[in-house]
MARKOL-628551 format. One record per residue: residue number from 1; residue in three letters; x, y, z of N, C-alpha, C, O in turn. Coordinates in nm, 3 decimals, padded with zeros to 5 digits. Example, Ala and Ser with C-alpha at 12.3 -4.5 7.8 and 13.67 -1.06 7.14 Angstrom:
# residues 2
KEVO  num  residu   n_east  n_north     n_up  ca_east  ca_north    ca_up   c_east  c_north     c_up   o_east  o_north     o_up
KEVO    1     ALA   01.319  -00.569   00.780   01.230   -00.450   00.780   01.320  -00.330   00.780   01.424  -00.332   00.846
KEVO    2     SER   01.285  -00.225   00.708   01.367   -00.106   00.714   01.290   00.003   00.787   01.341   00.114   00.804
END
This chain:
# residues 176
KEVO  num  residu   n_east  n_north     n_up  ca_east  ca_north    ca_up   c_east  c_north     c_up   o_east  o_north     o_up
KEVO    1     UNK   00.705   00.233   01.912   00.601    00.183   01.822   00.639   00.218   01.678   00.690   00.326   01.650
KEVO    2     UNK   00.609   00.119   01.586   00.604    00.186   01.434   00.489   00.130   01.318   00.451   00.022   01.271
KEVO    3     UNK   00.462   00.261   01.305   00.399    00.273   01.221   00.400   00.229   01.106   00.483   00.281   01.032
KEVO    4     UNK   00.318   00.127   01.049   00.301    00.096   00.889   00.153   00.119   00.853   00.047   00.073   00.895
KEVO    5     UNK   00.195   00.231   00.733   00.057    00.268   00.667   00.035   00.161   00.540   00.111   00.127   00.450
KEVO    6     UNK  -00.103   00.124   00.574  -00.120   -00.015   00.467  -00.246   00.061   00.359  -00.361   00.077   00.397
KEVO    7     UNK  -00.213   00.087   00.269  -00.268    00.144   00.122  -00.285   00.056  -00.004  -00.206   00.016  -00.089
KEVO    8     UNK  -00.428   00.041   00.018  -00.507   -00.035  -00.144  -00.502   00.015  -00.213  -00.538   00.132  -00.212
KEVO    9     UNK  -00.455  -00.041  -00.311  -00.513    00.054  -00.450  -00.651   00.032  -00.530  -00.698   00.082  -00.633
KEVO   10     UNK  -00.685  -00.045  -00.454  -00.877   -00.093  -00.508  -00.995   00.006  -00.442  -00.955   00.003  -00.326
KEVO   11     UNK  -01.048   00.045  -00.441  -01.203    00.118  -00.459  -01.318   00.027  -00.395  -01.404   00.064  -00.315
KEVO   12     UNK  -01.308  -00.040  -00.422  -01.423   -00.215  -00.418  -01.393  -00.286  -00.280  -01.306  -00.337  -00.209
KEVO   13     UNK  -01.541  -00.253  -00.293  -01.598   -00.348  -00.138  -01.505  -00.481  -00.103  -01.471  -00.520   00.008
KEVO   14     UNK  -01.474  -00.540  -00.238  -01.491   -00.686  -00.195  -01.304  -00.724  -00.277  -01.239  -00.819  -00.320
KEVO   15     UNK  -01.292  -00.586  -00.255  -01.107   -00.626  -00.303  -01.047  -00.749  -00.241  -01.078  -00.779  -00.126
KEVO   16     UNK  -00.943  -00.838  -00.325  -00.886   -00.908  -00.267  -00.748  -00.841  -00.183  -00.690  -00.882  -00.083
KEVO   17     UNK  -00.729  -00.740  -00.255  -00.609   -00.646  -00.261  -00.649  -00.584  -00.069  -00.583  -00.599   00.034
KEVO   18     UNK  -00.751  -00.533  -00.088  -00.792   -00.470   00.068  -00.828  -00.571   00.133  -00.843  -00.539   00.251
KEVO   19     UNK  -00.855  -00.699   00.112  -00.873   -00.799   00.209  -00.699  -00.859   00.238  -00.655  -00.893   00.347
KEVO   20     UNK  -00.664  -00.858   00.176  -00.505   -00.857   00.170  -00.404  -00.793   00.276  -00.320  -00.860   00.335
KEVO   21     UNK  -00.419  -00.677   00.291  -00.382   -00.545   00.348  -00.457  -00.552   00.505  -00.385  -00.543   00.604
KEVO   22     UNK  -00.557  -00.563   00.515  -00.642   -00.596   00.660  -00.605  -00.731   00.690  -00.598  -00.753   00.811
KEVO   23     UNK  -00.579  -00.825   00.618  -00.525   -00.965   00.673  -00.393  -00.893   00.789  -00.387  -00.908   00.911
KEVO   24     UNK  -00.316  -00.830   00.716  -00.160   -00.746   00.732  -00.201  -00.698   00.874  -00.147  -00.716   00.983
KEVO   25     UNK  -00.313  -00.632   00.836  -00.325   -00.503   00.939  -00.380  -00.593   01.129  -00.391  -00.531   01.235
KEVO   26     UNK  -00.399  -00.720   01.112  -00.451   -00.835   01.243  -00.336  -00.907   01.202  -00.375  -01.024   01.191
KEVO   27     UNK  -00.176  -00.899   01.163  -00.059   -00.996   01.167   00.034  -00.919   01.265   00.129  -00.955   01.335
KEVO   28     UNK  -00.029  -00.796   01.245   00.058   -00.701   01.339   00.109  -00.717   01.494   00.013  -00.732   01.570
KEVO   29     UNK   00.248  -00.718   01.565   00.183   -00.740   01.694   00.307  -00.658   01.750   00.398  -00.608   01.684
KEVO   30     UNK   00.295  -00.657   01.854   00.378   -00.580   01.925   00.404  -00.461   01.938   00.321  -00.387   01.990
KEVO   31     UNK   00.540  -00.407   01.888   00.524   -00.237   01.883   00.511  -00.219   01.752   00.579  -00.134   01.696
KEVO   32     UNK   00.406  -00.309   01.674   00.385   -00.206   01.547   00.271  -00.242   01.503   00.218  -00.350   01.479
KEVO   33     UNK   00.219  -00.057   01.492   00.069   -00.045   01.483   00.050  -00.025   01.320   00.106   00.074   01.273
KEVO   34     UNK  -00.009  -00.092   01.248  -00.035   -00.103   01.126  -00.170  -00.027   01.078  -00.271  -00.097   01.084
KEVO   35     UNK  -00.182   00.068   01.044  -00.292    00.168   01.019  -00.356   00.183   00.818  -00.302   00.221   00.713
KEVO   36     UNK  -00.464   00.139   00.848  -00.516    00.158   00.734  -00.559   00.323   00.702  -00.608   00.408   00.776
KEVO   37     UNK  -00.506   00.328   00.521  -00.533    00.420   00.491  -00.691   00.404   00.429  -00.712   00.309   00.354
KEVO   38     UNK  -00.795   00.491   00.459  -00.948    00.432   00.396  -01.009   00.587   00.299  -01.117   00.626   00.256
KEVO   39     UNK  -00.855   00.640   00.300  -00.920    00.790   00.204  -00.879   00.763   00.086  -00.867   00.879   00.048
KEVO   40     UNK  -00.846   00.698  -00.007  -00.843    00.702  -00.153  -00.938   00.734  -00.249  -00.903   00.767  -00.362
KEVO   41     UNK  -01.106   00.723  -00.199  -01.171    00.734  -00.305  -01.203   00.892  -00.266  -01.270   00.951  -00.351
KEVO   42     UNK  -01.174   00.949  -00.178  -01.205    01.057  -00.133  -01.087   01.189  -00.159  -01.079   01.300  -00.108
KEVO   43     UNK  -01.002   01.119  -00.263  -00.868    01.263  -00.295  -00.938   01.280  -00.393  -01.005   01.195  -00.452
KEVO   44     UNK  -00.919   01.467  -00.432  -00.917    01.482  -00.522  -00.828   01.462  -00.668  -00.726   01.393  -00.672
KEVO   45     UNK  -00.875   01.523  -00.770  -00.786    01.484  -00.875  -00.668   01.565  -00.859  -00.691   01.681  -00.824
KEVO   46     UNK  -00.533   01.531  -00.877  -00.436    01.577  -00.890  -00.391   01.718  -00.955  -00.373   01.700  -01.075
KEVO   47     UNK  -00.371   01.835  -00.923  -00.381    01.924  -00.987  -00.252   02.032  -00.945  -00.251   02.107  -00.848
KEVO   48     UNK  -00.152   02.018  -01.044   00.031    02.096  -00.980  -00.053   02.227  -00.959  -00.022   02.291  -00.859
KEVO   49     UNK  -00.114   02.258  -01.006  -00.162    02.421  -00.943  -00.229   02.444  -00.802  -00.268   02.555  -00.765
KEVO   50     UNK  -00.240   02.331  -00.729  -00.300    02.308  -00.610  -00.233   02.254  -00.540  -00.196   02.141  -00.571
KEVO   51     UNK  -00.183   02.325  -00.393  -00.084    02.310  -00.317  -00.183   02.151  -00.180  -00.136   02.107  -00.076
KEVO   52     UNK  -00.288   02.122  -00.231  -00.349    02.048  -00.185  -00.399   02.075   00.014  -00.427   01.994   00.102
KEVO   53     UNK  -00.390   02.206   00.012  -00.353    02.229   00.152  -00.518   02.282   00.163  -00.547   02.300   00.281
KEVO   54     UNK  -00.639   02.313   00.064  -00.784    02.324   00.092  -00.835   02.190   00.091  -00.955   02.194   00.119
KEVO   55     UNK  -00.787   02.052   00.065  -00.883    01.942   00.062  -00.854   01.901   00.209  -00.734   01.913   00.236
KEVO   56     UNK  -00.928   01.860   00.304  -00.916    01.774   00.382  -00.873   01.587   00.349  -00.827   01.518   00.439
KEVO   57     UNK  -00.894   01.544   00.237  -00.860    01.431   00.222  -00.710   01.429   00.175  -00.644   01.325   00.174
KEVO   58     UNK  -00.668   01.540   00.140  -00.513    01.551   00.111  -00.401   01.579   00.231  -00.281   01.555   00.238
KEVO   59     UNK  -00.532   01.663   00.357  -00.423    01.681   00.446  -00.409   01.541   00.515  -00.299   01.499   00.551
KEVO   60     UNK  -00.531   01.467   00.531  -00.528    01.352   00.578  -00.424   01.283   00.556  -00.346   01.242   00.642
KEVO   61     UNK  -00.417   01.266   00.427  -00.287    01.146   00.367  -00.191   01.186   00.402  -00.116   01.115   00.469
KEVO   62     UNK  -00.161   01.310   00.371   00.010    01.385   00.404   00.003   01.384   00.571   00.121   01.380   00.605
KEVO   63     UNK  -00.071   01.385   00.680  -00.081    01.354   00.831  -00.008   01.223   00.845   00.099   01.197   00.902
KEVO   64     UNK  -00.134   01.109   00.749  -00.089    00.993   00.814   00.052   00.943   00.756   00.126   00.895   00.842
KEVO   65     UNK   00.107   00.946   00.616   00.214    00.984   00.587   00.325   01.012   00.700   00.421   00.945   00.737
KEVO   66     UNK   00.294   01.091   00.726   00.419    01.155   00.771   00.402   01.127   00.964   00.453   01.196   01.052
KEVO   67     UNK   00.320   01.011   00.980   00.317    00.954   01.101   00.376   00.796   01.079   00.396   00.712   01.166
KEVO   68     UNK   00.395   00.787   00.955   00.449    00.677   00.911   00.575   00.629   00.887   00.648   00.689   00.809
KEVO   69     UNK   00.624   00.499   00.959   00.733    00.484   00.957   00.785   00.395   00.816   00.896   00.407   00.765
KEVO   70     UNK   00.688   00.316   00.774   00.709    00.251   00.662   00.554   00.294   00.581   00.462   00.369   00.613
KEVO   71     UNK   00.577   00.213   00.475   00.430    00.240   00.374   00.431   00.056   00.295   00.519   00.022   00.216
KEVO   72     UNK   00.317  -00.035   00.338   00.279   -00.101   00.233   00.172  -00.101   00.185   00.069  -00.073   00.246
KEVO   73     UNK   00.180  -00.138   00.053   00.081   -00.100  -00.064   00.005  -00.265  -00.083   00.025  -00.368  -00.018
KEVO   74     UNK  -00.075  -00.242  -00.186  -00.131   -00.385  -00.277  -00.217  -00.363  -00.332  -00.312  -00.306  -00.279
KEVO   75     UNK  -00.217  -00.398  -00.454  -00.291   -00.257  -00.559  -00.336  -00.372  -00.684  -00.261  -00.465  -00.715
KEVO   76     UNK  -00.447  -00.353  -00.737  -00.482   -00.451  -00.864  -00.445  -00.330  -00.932  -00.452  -00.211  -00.904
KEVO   77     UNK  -00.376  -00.434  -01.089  -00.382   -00.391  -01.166  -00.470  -00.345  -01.302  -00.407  -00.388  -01.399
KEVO   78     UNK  -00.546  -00.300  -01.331  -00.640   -00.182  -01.447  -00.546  -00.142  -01.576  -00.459  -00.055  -01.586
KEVO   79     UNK  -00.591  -00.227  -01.662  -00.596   -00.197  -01.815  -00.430  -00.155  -01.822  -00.377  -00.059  -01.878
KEVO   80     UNK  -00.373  -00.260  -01.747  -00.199   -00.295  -01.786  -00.108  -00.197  -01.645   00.014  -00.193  -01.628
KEVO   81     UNK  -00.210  -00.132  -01.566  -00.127   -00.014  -01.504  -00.180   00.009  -01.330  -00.277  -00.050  -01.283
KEVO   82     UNK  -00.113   00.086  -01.270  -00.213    00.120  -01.160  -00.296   00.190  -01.187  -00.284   00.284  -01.266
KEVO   83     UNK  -00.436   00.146  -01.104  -00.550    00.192  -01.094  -00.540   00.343  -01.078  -00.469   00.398  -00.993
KEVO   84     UNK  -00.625   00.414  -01.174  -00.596    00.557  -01.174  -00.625   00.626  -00.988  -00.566   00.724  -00.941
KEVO   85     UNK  -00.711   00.557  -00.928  -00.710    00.636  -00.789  -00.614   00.640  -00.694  -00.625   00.716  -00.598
KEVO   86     UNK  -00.456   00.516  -00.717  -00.376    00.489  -00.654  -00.260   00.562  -00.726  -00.165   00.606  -00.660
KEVO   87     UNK  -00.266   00.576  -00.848  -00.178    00.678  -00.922  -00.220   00.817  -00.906  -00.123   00.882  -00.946
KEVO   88     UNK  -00.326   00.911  -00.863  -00.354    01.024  -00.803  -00.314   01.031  -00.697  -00.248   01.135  -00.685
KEVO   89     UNK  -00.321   00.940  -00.557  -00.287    00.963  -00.448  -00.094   00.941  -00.486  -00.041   01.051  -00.464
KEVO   90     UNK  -00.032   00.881  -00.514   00.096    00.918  -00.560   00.139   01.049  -00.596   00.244   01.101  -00.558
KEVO   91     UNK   00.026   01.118  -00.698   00.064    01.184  -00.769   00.077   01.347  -00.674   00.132   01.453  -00.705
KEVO   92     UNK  -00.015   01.298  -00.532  -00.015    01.409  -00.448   00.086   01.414  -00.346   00.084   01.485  -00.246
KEVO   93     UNK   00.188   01.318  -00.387   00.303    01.292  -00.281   00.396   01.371  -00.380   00.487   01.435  -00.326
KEVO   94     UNK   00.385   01.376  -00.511   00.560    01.423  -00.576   00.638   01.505  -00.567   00.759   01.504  -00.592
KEVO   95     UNK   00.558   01.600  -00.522   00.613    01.769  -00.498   00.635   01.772  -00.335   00.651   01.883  -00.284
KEVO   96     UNK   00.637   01.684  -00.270   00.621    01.735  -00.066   00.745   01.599  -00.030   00.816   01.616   00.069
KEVO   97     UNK   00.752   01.541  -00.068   00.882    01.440  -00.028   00.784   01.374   00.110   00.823   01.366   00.226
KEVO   98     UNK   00.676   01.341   00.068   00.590    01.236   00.170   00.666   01.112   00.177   00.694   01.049   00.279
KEVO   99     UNK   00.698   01.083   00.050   00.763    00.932   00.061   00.892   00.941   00.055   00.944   00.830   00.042
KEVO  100     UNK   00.967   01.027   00.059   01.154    01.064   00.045   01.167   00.972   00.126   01.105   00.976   00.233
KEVO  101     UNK   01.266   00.852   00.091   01.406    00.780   00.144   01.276   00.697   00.281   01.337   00.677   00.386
KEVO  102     UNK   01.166   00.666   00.289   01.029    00.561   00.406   01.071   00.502   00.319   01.087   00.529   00.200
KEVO  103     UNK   01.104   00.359   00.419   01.094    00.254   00.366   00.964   00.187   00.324   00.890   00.157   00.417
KEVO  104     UNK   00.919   00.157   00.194   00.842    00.150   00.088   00.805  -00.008   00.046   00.896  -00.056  -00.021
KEVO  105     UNK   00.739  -00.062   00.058   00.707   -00.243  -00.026   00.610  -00.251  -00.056   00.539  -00.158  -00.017
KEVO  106     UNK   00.538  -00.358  -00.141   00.401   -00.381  -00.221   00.364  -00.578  -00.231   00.424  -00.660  -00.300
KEVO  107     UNK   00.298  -00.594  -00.178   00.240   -00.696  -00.188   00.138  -00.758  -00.302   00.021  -00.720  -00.292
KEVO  108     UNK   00.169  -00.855  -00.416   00.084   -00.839  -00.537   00.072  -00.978  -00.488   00.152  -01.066  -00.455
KEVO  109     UNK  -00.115  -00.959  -00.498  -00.161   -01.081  -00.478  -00.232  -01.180  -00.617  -00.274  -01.295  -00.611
KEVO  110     UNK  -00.225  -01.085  -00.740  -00.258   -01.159  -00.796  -00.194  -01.274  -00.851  -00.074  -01.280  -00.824
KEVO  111     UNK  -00.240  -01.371  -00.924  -00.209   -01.474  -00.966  -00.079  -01.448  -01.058  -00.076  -01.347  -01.129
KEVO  112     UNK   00.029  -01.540  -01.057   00.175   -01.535  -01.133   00.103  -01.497  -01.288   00.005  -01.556  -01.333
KEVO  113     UNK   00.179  -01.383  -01.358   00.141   -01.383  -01.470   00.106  -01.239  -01.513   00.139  -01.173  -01.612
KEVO  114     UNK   00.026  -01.211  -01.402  -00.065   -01.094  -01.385  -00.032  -01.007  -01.322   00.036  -01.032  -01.223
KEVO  115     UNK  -00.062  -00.892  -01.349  -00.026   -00.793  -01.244   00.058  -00.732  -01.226   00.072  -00.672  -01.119
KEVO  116     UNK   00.164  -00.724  -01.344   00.277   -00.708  -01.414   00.329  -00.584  -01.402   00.440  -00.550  -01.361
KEVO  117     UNK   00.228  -00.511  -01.447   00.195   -00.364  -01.553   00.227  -00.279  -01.411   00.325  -00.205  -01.392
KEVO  118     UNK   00.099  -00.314  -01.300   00.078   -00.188  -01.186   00.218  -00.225  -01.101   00.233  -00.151  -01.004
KEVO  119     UNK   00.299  -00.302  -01.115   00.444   -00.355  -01.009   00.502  -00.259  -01.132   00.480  -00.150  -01.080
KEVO  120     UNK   00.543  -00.238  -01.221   00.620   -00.217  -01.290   00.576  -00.085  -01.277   00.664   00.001  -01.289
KEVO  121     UNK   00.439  -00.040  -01.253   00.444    00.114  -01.257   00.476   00.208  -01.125   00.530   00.319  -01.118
KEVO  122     UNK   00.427   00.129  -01.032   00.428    00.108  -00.895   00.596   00.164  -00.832   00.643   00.234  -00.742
KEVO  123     UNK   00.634   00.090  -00.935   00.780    00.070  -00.886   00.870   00.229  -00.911   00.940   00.303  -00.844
KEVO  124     UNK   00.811   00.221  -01.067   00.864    00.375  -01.114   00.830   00.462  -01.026   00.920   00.498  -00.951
KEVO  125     UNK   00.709   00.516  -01.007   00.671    00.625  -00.924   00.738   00.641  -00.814   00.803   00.738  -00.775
KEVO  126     UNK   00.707   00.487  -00.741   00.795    00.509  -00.583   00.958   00.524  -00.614   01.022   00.601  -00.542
KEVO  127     UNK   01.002   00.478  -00.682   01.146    00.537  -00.769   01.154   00.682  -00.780   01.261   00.736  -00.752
KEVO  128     UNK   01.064   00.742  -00.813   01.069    00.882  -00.885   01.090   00.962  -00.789   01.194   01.027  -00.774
KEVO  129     UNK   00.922   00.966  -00.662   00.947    01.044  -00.541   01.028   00.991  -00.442   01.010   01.022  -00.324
KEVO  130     UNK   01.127   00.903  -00.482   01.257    00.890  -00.364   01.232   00.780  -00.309   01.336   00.731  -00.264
KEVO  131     UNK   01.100   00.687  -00.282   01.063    00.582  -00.162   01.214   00.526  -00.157   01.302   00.537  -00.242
KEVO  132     UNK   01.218   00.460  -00.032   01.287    00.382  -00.011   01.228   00.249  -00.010   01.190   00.193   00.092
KEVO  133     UNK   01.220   00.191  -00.152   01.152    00.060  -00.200   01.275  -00.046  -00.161   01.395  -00.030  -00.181
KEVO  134     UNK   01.216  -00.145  -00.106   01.231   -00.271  -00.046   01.224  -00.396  -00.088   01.132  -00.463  -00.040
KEVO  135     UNK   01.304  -00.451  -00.172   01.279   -00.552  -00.288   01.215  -00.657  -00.210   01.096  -00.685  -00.217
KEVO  136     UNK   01.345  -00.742  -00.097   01.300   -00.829  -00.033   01.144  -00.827   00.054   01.111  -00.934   00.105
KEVO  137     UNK   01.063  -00.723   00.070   00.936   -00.717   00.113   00.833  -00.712  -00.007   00.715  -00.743   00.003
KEVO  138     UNK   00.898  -00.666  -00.127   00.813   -00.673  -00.220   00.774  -00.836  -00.295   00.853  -00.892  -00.371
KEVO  139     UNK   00.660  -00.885  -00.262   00.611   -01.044  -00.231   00.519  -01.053  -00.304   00.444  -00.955  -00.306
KEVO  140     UNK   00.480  -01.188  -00.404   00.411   -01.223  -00.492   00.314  -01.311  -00.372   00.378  -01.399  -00.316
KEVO  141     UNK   00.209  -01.299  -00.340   00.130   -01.398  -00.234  -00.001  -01.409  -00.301  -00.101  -01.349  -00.262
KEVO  142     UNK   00.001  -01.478  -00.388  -00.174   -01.491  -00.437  -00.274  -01.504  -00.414  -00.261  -01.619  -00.373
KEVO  143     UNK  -00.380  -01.485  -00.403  -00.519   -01.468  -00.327  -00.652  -01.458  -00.400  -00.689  -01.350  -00.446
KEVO  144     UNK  -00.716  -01.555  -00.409  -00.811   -01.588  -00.458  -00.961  -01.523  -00.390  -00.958  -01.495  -00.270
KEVO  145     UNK  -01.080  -01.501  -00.462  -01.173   -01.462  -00.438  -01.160  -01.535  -00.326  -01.113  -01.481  -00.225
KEVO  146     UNK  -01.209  -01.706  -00.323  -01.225   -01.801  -00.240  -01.121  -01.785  -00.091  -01.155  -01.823   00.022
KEVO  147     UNK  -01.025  -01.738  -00.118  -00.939   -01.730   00.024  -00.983  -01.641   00.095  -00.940  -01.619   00.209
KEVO  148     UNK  -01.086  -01.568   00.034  -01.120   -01.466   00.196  -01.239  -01.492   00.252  -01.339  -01.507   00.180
KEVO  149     UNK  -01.247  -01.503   00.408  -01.322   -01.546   00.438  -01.467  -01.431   00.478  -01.466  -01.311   00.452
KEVO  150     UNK  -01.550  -01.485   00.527  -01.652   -01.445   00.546  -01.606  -01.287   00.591  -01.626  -01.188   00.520
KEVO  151     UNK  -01.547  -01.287   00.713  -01.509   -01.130   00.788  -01.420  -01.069   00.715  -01.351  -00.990   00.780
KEVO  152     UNK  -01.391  -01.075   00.589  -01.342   -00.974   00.473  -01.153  -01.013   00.512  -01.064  -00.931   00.492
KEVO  153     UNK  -01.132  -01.153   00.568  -00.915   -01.141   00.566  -00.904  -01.270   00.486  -00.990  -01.352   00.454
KEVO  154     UNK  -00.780  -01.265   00.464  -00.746   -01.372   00.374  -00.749  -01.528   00.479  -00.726  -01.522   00.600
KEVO  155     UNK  -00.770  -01.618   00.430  -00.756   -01.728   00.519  -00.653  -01.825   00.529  -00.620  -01.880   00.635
KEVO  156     UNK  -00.593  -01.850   00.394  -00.468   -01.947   00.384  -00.387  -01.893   00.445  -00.354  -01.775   00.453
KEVO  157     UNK  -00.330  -02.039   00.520  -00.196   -02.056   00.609  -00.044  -01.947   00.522   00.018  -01.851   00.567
KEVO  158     UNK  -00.034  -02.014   00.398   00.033   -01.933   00.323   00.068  -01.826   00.295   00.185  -01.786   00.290
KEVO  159     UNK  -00.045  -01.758   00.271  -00.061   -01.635   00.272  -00.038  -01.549   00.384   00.002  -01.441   00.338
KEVO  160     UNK  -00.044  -01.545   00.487  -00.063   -01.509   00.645   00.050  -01.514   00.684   00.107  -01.417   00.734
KEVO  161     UNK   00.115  -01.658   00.663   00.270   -01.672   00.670   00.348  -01.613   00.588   00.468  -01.626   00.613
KEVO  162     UNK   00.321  -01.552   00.501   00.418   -01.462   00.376   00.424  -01.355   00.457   00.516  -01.316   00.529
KEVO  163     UNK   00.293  -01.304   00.433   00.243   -01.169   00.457   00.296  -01.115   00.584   00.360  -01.010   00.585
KEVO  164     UNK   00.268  -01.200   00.716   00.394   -01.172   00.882   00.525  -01.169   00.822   00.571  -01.058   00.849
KEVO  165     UNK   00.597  -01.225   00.763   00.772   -01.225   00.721   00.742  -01.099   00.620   00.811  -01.000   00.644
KEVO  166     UNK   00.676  -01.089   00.541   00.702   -00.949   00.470   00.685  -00.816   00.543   00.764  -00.724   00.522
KEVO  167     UNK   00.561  -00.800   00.644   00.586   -00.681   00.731   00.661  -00.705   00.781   00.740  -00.610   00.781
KEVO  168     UNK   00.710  -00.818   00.857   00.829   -00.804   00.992   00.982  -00.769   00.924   01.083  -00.749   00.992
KEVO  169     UNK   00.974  -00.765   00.742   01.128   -00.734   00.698   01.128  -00.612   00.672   01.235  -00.551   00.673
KEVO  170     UNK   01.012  -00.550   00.644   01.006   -00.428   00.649   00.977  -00.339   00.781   01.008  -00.220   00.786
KEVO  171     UNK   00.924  -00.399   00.874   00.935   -00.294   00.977   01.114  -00.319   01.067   01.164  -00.229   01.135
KEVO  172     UNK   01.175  -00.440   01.047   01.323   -00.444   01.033   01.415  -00.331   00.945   01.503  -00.265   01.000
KEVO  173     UNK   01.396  -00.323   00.857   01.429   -00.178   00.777   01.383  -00.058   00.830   01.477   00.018   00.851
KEVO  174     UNK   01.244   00.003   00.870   01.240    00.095   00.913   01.296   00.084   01.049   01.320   00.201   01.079
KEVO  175     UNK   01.331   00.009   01.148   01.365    00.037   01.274   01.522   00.067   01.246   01.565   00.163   01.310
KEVO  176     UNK   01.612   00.005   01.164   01.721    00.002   01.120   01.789   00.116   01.142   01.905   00.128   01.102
END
């Protein structure tokens, strides 16, 4: 079986980004179990003087982490950058090699144009703590309020069809 941990970087009920990621998480089939991460709003703030080993929402992440064979992301971008709650939970990976050399990808659903800033920052970080980032999985699939349907997944054919070839190249890399 392998594991892909699928991580929003949105907060919000009604993310396209987490409707995105749960589309991912029902494309899944076979031996790979695709597990949502749902603790982000629940880390604390980042703090190098804190070995993060008293929060329970920190051991959480570093658990499922490190039950993880790959990691995809999809994250809106905030005032040119990643959303500060998806740049904290990073920021609690830098010092423990959570993400050393896991194969790593990001799915940006917003519209061409946009969304620039948090790929570009996205990219650094997972650069920094080692990920093993995945160009060819890293996929522009756009997604409109309107594409999700009632039960919170994306609905276009398109999208669905991206989104299966982008996990299946990345869980190809991690089995590798």
């Amino acid at each position: 079986m392998t594991v892909v941990l699928l991580i929003s970087g949105s907060t919000r009920g009604a993310s396209t980004n987490s409707a995105a990621l749960r589309t991912v998480q029902t494309l899944a089939t076979g031996d790979v179990d695709a597990r949502w991460f749902d603790g982000l709003a629940a880390l604390p703030a980042f703090d190098p003087d804190d070995d993060g080993t008293g929060h329970p929402s920190v051991l959480a992440l570093r658990e499922q982490l490190s039950q993880a064979d790959a990691v995809l992301f999809c994250t809106p971008e905030y005032a040119g950058t990643l959303p500060g709650s998806l740049k904290n939970l990073l920021d609690w990976t830098v010092g423990n090699a959570d993400l050393y050399e896991k194969p790593t990808a990001w799915i940006t659903v917003a519209a061409p144009g946009r969304g620039e800033g948090a790929v570009a920052t996205l990219a650094l970080v997972l650069g920094y703590v080692g990920a093993d980032v995945v160009p060819d999985e890293c996929v522009r699939l756009p997604v409109g309020r309107d594409d999700v349907g009632p039960d919170g997944l994306v609905t276009t054919a398109e999208f669905r069809t991206g989104a299966a070839a982008a996990l299946n190249r990345l869980v190809a890399r991690a089995t590798a």
